[in-house]
C-alpha positions as CSV (number, residue, x, y, z in Angstrom):
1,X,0.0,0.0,0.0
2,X,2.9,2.5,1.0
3,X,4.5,1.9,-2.5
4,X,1.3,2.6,-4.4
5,X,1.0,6.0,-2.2
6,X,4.7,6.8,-3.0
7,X,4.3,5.9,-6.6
8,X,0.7,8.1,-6.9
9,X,2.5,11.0,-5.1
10,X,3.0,13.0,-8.2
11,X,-0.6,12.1,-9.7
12,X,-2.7,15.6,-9.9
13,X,-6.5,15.4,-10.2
14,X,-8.9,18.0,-10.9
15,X,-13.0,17.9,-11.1
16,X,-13.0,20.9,-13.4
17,X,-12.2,20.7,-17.0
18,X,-11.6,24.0,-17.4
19,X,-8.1,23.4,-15.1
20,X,-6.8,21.2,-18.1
21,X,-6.8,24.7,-20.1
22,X,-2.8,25.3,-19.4
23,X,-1.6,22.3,-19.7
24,X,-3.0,21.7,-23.3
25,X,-1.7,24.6,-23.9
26,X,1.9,23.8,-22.4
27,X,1.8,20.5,-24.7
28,X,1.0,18.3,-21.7
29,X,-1.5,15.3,-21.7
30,X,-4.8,15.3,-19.8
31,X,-6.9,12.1,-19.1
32,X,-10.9,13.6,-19.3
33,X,-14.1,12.9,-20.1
34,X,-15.2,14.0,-23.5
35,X,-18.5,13.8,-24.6
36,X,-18.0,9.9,-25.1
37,X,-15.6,8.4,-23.0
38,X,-12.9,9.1,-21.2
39,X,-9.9,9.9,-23.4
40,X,-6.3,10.9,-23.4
41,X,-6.5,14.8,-24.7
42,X,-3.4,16.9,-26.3
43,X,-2.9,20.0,-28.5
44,X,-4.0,18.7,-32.1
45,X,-1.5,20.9,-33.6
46,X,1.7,20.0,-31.5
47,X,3.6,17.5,-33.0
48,X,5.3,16.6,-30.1
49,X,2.4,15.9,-27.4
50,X,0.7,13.8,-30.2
51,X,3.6,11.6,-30.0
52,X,3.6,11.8,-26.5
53,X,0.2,9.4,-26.6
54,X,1.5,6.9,-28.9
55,X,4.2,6.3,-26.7
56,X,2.0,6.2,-23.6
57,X,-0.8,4.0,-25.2
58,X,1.8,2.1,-26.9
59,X,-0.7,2.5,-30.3
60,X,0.9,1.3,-33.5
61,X,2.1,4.0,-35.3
62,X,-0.5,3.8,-38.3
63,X,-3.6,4.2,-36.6
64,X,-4.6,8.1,-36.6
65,X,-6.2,10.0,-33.7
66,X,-9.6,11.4,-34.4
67,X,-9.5,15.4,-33.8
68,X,-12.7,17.3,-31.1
69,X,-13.1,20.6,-32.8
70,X,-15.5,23.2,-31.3
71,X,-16.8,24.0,-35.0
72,X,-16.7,22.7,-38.5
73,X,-14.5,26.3,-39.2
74,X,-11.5,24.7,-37.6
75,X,-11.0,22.1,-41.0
76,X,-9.8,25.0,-42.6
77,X,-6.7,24.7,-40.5
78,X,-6.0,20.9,-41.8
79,X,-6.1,21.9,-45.7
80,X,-9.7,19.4,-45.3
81,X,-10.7,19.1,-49.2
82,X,-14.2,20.7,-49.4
83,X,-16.9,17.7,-48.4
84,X,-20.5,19.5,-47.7
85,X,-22.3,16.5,-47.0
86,X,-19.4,15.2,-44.9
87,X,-19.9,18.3,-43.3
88,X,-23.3,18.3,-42.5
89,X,-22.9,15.5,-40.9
90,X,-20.2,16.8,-38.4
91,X,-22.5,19.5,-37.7
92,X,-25.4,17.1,-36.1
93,X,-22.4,16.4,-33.2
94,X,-21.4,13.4,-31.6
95,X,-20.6,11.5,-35.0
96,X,-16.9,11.5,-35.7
97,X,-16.4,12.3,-39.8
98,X,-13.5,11.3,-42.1
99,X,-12.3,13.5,-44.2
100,X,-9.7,13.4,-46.9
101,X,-7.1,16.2,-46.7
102,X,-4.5,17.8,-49.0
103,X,-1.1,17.4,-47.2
104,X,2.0,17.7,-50.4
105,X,4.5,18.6,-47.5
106,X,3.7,16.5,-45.0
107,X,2.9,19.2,-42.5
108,X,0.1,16.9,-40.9
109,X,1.8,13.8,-41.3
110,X,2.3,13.0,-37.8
111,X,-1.4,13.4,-37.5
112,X,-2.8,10.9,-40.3
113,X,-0.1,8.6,-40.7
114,X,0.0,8.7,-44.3
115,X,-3.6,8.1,-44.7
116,X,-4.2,11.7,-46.1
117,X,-7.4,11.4,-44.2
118,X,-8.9,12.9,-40.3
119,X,-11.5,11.6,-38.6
120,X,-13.4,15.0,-36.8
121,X,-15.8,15.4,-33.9
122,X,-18.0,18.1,-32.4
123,X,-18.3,16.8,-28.9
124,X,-22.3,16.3,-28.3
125,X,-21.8,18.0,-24.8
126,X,-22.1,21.8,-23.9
127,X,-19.6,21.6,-21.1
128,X,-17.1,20.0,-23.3
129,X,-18.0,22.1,-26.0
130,X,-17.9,24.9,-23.8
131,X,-14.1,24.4,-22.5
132,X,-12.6,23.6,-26.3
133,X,-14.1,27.1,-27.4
134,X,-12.1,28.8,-24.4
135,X,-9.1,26.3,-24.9
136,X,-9.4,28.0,-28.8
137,X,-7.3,24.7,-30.3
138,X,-8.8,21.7,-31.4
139,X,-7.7,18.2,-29.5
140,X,-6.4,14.6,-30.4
141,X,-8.6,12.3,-27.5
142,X,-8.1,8.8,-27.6
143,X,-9.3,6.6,-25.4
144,X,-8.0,6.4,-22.0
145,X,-6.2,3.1,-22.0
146,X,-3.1,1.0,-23.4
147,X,-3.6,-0.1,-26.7
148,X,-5.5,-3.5,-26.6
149,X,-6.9,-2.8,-23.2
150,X,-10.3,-1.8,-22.1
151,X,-11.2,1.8,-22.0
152,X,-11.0,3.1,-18.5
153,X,-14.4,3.8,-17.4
154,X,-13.4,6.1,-14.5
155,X,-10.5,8.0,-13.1
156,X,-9.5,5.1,-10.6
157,X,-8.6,3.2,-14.0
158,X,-6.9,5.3,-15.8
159,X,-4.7,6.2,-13.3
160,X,-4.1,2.4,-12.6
161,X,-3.2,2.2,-16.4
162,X,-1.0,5.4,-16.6
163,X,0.2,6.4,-13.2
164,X,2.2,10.0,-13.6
165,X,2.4,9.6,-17.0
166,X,-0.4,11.7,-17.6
167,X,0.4,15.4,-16.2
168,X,-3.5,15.9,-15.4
169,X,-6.5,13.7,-14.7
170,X,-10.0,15.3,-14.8
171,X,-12.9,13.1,-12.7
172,X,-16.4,13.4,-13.6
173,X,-17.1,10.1,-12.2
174,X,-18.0,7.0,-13.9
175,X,-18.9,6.7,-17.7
176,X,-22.3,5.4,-17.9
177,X,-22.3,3.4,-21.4
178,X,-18.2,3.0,-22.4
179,X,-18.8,3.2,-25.9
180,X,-17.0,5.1,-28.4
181,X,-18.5,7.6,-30.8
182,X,-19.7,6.4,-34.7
183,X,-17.2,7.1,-37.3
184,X,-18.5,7.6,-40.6
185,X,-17.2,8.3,-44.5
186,X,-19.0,10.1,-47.3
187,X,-18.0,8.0,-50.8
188,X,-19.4,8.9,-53.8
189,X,-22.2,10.8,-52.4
190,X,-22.9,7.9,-50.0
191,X,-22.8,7.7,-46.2
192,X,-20.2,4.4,-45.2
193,X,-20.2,3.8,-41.4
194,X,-16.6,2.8,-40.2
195,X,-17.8,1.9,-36.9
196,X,-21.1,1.8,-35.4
197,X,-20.9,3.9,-31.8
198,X,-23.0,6.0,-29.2
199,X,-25.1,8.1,-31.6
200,X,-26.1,6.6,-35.2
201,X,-27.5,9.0,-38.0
């Protein structure tokens, strides 16, 4: 028990969101709650926190994080090649959207693995939506747990998965139903779904 205490000793929890502010900004990683599940949050648009979470989930290095974004405005800033229906979509919130992008120098590389392709979000959940308009970047926010584990469904776990790893961890208690959000592609004028989540269309 003393060695768990002296190994938690650095841990920092907060119950407000809004405290995660600064250290997204600072490039630090934030365990939260987003308007799914709880996931692992960082600046979208630093490089070097992104690659901070593959290290800590241990994710292969292929597999893209989907971006929160406050509005559909913020595509702009990923070269997103125009997709109104794709769009549209986005804009009912809560369904993640993939959307092919124009990257020639590789200036989002680290972000869709060569995939030339985002998945986006609008988090379906004012509080959340609330704190990425004041943060005023979008976020990467994988799930909160070591590639080919469980999602953590509350605090207690992902700090049992991560320890000090993580520089903040938000608790709004326990994640009713675990379940990620729907990812979906428009092809050709026709809606695919990649996976099936917590909202459908």
């Amino acid at each position: 028990m003393e060695n768990s205490q002296q190994k938690n000793t650095h841990i920092k929890i907060s119950k407000n969101i809004f405290d995660a502010i600064p250290y997204i900004k600072e490039g630090k990683l934030v365990v939260a709650k987003t308007d799914t599940i709880y996931g692992i949050l960082a600046d979208a648009l630093n490089k070097e926190a992104v690659e901070k979470i593959y290290k800590v989930k241990g994710r292969p290095e292929d597999k893209p994080f989907i971006i929160l974004i406050p509005s559909s405005h913020n595509l702009k800033k990923f070269n997103v090649k125009p997709d109104p229906q794709g769009e549209k979509i986005l804009n009912i919130k809560g369904i993640t959207v993939i959307f092919d992008i124009e990257d020639p120098t590789g200036e989002f590389y680290y972000l869709h693995r060569g995939k030339n392709s985002l998945g986006f979000r609008i988090p379906d959940d004012p509080v959340f939506l609330s704190f990425l308009k004041e943060l005023g970047r979008p976020v990467v926010a994988p799930s909160a747990n070591p590639s080919d584990l469980q999602p953590a469904e509350d605090i207690e776990k992902a700090i049992e998965y991560f320890k000090d790893s993580i520089d903040l961890y938000i608790d709004s208690g326990k994640v009713e139903k675990n379940v990620p959000s729907t990812i979906v592609k428009v092809e050709n004028g026709k809606i695919k779904v990649i996976r099936e989540g917590s909202k459908r269309l």
